[in-house]
N, C-alpha and C positions, 0 to 999 in steps of 0.2 A: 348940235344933234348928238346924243348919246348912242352908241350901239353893243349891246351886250347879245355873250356869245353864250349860248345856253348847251350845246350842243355840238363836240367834235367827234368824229366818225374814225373809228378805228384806224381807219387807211389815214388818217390825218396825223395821228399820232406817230404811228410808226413814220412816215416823211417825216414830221418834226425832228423826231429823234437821228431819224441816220442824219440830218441837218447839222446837226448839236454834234456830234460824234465825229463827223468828218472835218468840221473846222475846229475841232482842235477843245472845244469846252467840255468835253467829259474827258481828257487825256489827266494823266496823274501827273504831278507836280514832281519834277528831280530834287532827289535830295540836296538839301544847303551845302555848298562845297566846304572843306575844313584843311587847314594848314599844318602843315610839324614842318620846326616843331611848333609847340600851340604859343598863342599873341602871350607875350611878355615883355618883362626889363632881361637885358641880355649883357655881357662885357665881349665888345671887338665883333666883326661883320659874321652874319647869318647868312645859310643860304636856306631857303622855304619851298617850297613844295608843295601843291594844292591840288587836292582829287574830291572828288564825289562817288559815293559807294552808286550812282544810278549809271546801268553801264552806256557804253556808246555817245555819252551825251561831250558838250562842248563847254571849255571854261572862259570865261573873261572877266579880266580886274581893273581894278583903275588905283591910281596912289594920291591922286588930285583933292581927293575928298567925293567924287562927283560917283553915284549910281553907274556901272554898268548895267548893256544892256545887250537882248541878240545882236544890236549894229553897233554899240559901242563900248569901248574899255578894247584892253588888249588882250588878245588870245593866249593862252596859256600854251606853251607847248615844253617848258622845262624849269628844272630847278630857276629861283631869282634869289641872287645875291645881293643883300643891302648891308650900307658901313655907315646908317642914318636913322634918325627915328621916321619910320614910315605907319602907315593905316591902308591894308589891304582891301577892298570890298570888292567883293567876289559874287558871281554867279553861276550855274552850270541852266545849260538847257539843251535842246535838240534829242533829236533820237525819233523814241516812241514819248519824251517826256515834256511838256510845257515847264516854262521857266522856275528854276526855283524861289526863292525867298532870298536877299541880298546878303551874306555873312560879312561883318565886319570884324577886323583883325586887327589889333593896334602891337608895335613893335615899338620898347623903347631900346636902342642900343648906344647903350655909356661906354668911353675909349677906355681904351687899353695900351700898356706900353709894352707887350707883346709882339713880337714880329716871328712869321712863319721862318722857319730856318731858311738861307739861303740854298740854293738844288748844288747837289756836288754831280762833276763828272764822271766817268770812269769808262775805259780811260781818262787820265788828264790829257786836259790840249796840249797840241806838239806837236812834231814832227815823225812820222811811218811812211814802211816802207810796202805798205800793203792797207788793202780797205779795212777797215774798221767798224765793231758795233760799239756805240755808244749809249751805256743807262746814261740814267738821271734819275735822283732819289734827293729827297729830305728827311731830315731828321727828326720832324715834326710830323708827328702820327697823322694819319687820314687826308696828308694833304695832298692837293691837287696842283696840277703841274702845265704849264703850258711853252712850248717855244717857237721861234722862229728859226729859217735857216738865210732868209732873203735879206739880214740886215736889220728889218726891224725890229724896234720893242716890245716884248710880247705885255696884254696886260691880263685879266680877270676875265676878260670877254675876248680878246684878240689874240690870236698864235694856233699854230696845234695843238690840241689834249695831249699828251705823255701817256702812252700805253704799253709801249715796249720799245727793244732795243732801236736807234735810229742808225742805220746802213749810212756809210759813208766812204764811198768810194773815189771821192775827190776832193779836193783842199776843199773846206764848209767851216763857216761861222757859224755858231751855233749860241743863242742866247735864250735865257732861261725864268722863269719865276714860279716861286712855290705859293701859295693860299690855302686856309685852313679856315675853318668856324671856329671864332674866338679869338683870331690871329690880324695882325697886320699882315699886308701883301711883303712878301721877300725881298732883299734885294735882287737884282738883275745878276744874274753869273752868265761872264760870256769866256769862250775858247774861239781859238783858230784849232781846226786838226788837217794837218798841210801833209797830203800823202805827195811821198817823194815816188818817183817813176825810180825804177829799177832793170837794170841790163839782166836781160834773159841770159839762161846757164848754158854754155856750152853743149855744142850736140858732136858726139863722136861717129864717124862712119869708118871702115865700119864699126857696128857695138862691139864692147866687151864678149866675151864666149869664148868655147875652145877653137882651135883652129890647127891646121896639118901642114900650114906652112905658114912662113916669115909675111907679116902682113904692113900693110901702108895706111895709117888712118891718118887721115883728114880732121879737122877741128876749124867748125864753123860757131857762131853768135848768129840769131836771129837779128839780133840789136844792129842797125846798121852802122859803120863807122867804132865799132868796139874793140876794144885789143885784147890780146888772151893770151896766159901765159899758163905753162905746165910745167911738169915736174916726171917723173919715173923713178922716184927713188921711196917711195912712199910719204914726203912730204911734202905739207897744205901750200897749194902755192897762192899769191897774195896778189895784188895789185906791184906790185915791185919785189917779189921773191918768186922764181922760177925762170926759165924762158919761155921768150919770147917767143909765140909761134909764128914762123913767118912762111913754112914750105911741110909740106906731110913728113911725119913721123914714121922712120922701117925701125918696125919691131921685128929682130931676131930672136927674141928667147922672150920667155910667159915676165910677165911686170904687170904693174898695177901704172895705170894712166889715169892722173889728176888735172884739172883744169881750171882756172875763172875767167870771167870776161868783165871789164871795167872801161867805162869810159868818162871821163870827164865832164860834172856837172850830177850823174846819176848813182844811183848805190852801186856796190860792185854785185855780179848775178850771185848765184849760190855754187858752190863747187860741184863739178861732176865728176863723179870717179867711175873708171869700169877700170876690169881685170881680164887682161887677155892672155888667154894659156896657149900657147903651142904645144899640139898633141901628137905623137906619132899614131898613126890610122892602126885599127886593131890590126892582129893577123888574120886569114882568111885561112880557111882548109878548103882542100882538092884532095879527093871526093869530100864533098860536106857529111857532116855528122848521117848515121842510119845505120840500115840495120843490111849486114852482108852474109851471102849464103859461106864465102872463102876468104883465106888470109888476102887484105889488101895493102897499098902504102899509099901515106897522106903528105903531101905537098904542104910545104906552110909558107905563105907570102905577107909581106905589107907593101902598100904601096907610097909608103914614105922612102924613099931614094935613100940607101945606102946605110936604110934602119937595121939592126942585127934583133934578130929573134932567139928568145929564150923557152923555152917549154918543161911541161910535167907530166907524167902519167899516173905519177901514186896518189893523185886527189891534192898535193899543195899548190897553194899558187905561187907561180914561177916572179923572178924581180928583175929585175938589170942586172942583178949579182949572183943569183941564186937559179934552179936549173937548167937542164941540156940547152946549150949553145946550139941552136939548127945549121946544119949543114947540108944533109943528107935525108931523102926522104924516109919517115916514120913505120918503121913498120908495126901493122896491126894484125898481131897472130892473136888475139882473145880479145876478150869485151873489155875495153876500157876506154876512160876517157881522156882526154888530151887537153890541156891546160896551155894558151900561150901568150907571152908577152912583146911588142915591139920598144925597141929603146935607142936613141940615138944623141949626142953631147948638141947642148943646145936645144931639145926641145923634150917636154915632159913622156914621162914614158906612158905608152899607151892604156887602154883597158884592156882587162884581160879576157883572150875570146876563148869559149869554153865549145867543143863538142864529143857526143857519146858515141862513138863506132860500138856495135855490138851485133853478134857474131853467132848466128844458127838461131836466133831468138825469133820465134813466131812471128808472123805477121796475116792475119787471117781474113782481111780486106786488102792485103796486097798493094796499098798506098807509099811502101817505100817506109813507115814509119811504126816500128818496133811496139807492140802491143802495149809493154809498159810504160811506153810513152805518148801512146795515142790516147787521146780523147775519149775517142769515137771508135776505137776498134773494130765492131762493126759495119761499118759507111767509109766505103773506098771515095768518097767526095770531100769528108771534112775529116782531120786529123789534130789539128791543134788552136788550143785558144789562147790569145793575147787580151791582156786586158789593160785600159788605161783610166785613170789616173792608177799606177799603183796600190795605192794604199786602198782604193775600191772605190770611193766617191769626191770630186771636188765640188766648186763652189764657184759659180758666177753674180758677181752684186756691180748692177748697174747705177750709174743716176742719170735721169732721162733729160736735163734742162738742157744739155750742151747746144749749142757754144756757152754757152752762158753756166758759170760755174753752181748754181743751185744752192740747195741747203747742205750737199755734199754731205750724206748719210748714208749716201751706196744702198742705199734697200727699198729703191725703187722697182727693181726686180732681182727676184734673188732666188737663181735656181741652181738646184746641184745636178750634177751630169756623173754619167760611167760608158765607157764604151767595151763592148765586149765582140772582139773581132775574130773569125774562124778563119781557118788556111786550110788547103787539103798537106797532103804529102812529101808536094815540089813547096811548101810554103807561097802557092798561089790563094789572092784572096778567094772568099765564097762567100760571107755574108758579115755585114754588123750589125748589133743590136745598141744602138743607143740611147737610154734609158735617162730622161730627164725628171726632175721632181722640183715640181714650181712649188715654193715656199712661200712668197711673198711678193704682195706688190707695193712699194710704198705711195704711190702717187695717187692722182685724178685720172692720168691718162690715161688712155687705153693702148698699150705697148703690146708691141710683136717679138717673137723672138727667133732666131734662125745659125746658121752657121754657117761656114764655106771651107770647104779645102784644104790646103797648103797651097797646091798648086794644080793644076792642069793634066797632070802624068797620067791619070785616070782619067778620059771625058765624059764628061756626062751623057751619052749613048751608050754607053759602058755600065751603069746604074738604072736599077728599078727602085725606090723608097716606097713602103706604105710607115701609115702613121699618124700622119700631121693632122692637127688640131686646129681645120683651118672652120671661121664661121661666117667671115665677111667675104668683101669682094673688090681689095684694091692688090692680092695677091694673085698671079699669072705664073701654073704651073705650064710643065713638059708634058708631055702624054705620059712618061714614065716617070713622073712626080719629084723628078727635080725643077725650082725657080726656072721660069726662061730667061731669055734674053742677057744672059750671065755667060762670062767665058771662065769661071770658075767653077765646078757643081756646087749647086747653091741649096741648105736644106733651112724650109721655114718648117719650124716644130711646130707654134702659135702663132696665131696674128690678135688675138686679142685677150689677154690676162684674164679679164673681168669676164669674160665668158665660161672661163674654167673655176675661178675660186671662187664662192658665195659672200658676196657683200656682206658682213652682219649688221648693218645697221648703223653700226657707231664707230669712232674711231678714224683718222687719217689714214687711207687706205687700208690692204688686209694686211693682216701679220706682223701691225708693226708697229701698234700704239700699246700700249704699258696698258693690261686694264682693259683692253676691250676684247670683246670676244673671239675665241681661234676659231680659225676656220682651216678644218684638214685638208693637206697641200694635194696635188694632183699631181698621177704619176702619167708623162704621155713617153710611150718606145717607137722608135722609127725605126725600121727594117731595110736596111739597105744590102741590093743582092748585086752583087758583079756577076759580067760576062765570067764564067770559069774557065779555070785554067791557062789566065790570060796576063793576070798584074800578079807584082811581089808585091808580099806585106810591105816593105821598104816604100812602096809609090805613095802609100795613102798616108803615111806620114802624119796620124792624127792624135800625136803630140804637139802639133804646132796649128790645131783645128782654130779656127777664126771667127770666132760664135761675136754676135752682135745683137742689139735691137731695134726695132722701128718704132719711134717715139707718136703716140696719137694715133696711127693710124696711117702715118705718111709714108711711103715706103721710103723717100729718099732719104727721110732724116735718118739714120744710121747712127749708134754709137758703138764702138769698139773698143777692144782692150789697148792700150797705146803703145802705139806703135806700129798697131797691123793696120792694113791700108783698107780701106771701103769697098766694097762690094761695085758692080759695074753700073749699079742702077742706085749708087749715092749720090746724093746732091755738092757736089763740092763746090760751091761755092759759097759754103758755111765755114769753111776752113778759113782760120784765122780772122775770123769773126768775133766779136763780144770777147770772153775769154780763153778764147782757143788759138794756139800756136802753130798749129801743123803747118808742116811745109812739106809739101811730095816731093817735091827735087829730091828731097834728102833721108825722103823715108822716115819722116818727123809725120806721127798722126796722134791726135787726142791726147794732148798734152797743155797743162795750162804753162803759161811762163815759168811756174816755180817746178814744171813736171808733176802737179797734180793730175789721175786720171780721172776719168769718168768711169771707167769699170776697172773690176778687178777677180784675176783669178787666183784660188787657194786650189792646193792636191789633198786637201780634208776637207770635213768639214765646216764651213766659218761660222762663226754665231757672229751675227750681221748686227748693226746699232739700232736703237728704236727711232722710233719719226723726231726727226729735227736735234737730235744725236748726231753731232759734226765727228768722222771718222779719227780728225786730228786729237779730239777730248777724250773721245772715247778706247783707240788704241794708240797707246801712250810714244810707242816708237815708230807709228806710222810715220810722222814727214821724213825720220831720218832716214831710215828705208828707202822714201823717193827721193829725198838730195842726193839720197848716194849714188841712185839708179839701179841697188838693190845689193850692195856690194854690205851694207851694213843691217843688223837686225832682219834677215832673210826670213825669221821666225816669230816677225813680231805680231801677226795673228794668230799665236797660237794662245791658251789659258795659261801664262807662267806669273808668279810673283814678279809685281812690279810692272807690268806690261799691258794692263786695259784694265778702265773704268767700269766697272759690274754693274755698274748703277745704271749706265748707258746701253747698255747690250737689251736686247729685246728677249723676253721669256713670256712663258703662256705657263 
């Protein structure tokens, strides 16, 4: 029976069609896939590379001779290396596209007596006394590099890719091969790099500094079971030149103290030197410097026992040798000033303490302090201002990884500070202004930043602070906005960098990649007001301020400048961890074994390294500086011929 259709209904065709459409028979055809380079005769192995200009789609090949297809051949997912005559046949499909048309590719490849150079180290293998990066390069352009560390042979398809330097911080085999288009595979280059352990450097207690009397230092090794010898005379002492330390050291008179520790089987540590001065204490005046209506007389004391004091009135400064010998109290019939020196055999002569008596001279706030030398003239509350760092601004550059020593470029936060401190009359505090300017942050994380004290002398009940730049919530102020739970007064300036400086976009954190965009640094001041007329300038002591940061967001992780101790709400049980040495017994914090820190403070300002800019490459007298414990190159961050890499320092 025949049956002929004479007749479909609109609505019949449209069903027909979206029928057609949805399975796939009106869909466009992916373009034929194509190789580079293109099918030829070649000398020595190619590697090939196969794409289709139709996007999204999927490739499969076969080298059998046999058709691919959606379910069979193998999926392309990267370059293919052949050292054979091969026939590619290729297809792409998937997507929005139905299968393309099957492209065949024929490769002849004829030998070659070419071999890709062998990979050189660099370091050579051997023997260190410290971790190590290790390149690898050949000398054969464009080629490709693979190793192992576990032993085995690496080959064409097996090891790690080679992309940069390889860390090695413990004895590793390392074996290697190079490959190139055109080339024979390399020979195999293998090394041992055998890091030797090394005896930590001697710790002095107490440190090097000046001192007012004859002192007792101790000399301890970290290194358990180590021996350590010294020296006092200014020379290096050795594993067998110096003595033997066996019992504390009384220093009578200022010398230079040398050290090393060695013990058998490991390297010997690195020397530490300090220089300890014995100073006789300045002299003191009775009545202290001011301004008096009548003739008075001034007392002059030290309190170095059986120190002999010398003084001046005509403006010079007095010596051990040179003016009036004190015997008798000074009298001050007119305005002038009083010059004086303590001096005594055996210990260095003192600094010289200066004050101005001056005599009928106005004082029109009635503060006790002479109009020409008040500030504030008007304001019987404040009379004088202190200012520190001297020079007007310094420099704090952290690096946030501790324990763990990092890429050690310090310019993961990097702020400069001033503090500007008021006294009234009696030289009681009244207020500080301290005035931070965040420059840079180097990292990812998101770091805090803060300070503490000296000491105690002042309690925080005694302090009001406005200021801080706080925007999270793992910080717990006072009512009167110092940190709680601190038995130091604790001040958080920020708790998170990235909140204050604008991300630009590009670049390894802000302010610190070569090339990418600056972004202008943030200035945050913190107002700190004391009870009045209560503490001496002398209590607050913030030449020895103890500024740290909070790494991430963690309060407890804390890094510090080394040496000062953690804040009461650190985590210490980070301490001597990964590559950190501290030891509290002995007042040893943030220090690696060689005395590298984790932060560091300038009294200028520092021009900081850029991202992944190692401090030791980039300023050139850095380590000696820390071997010495700061006895040599005291200046080696400053801009002098010969003394840091320009190339490394960060500029916008």
């Amino acid at each position: 029976m025949k049956i002929y259709i004479k007749y479909i209904s609109a609505v019949g065709l449209a069903l027909f069609g979206l029928l057609m459409f949805s399975s796939g028979a009106f869909a466009a055809k992916a373009a034929k896939p194509t190789v580079s380079p293109s099918a030829g005769t070649y000398t020595g192995p190619r590697t090939i590379t196969m794409s289709s200009s139709s996007p999204g789609v999927t490739i499969r090949y076969t080298t059998n001779g046999q058709n691919p297809s959606e379910t069979s051949g193998t999926i392309y997912t990267g370059p293919v290396r052949i050292t054979e005559n091969t026939t590619f046949k290729i297809v792409a499909y998937g997507g929005t596209y139905s299968k393309s048309s099957v492209g065949s590719y024929q490769f002849k490849i004829n030998g070659t007596s070419v071999t890709t150079s062998a990979p050189v180290f660099s370091p050579s293998d051997g023997n260190f006394s410290s971790s190590q990066t290790v390149t690898i390069s050949s000398s054969t352009s464009g080629a490709v590099i693979r190793y192992t560390t576990d032993g085995t042979t690496p080959t064409v398809t097996s090891g790690t890719l080679y992309t940069s330097g390889i860390s090695v911080n413990a004895t590793t085999a390392i074996k290697a091969i190079a490959y190139a288009d055109g080339y024979k595979v390399s020979p195999v280059t293998s090394g041992t790099f055998t890091i030797s352990s090394q005896v930590q450097s001697p710790v002095f207690s107490p440190e090097g500094g000046n001192y007012n009397s004859p002192q007792t230092v101790t000399i301890v090794s970290p290194t358990s079971g180590a021996s350590i010898r010294f020296t006092t005379d200014g020379t290096v002492p050795t594993d067998e030149v110096g003595t033997v330390y066996t019992t504390p050291i009384s220093l009578s008179s200022s010398m230079t103290l040398k050290a090393i520790a060695y013990k058998s089987g490991m390297t010997n540590s690195y020397i530490t030197s300090a220089v300890y001065v014995l100073k006789c204490i300045a002299p003191v005046f009775t009545p202290s410097a001011g301004s008096f209506d009548k003739p008075i007389k001034v007392t002059l004391t030290s309190e170095t026992p059986g120190a002999t004091i010398r003084y001046t009135v005509n403006g010079e400064a007095p010596t051990s040798t040179s003016g009036t010998v004190y015997s008798t109290q000074v009298s001050v019939n007119t305005t002038m000033t009083i010059k004086a020196i303590a001096y005594k055999s055996g210990l260095d002569d003192s600094d010289i303490s200066m004050a101005a008596f001056a005599l009928g001279s106005e004082d029109v706030d009635n503060d006790g302090v002479i109009d020409p030398e008040d500030e504030y003239p008007n304001d019987p509350t404040r009379a004088l201002v202190n200012t520190f760092p001297a020079s007007g601004t310094g420099t704090l550059a952290f690096e946030d990884l501790w324990p763990s020593q990092g890429d050690f470029d310090l310019n993961d936060v990097v702020v400069d500070f001033s503090f500007k401190t008021i006294t009234d009359g009696s030289n009681k505090l009244v207020e500080t202004y301290c005035t931070f300017f965040l420059r840079a942050t180097g990292a990812a994380l998101k770091n805090g930043f803060g300070f503490q004290l000296a000491t105690n002398s002042i309690p925080a009940s005694a302090i009001t602070v406005s200021g801080m730049r706080l925007t999270r919530e793992y910080i717990t102020l006072s009512a009167k906005g110092t940190e709680a739970n601190q038995n130091i007064p604790t001040f958080i300036v920020f708790d998170n960098a990235f909140d204050l400086l604008d991300n630009p976009g590009s670049g390894a954190g802000i302010n610190t990649t070569l090339g990418a965009p600056y972004v202008s640094p943030v200035t945050i001041v913190l107002h700190i007001v004391y009870t009045p007329g209560t503490y001496d300038l002398e209590l607050l002591d913030i030449e020895h301020f103890n500024p740290f940061i909070m790494v991430n967001m963690n309060r407890g992780r804390e890094v510090h400048l080394p040496d000062y101790a953690p804040t009461s709400l650190a985590d210490q049980t980070l301490f001597g961890t990964s590559h950190d040495t501290s030891i509290p017994g002995i007042g040893r914090y943030y220090k690696t074994a060689n005395n590298l820190p984790w932060a560091l403070i300038t009294y200028e300002i520092f021009d900081y390294p850029s991202e992944k800019a190692v401090i030791m490459d980039t300023y050139l007298h850095f380590a000696e500086w820390v071997q010495s414990s700061g006895t040599k190159y005291p200046d080696w961050y400053k801009n002098v011929a010969g003394y840091r890499n320009e190339a490394n320092i960060y500029k916008h």
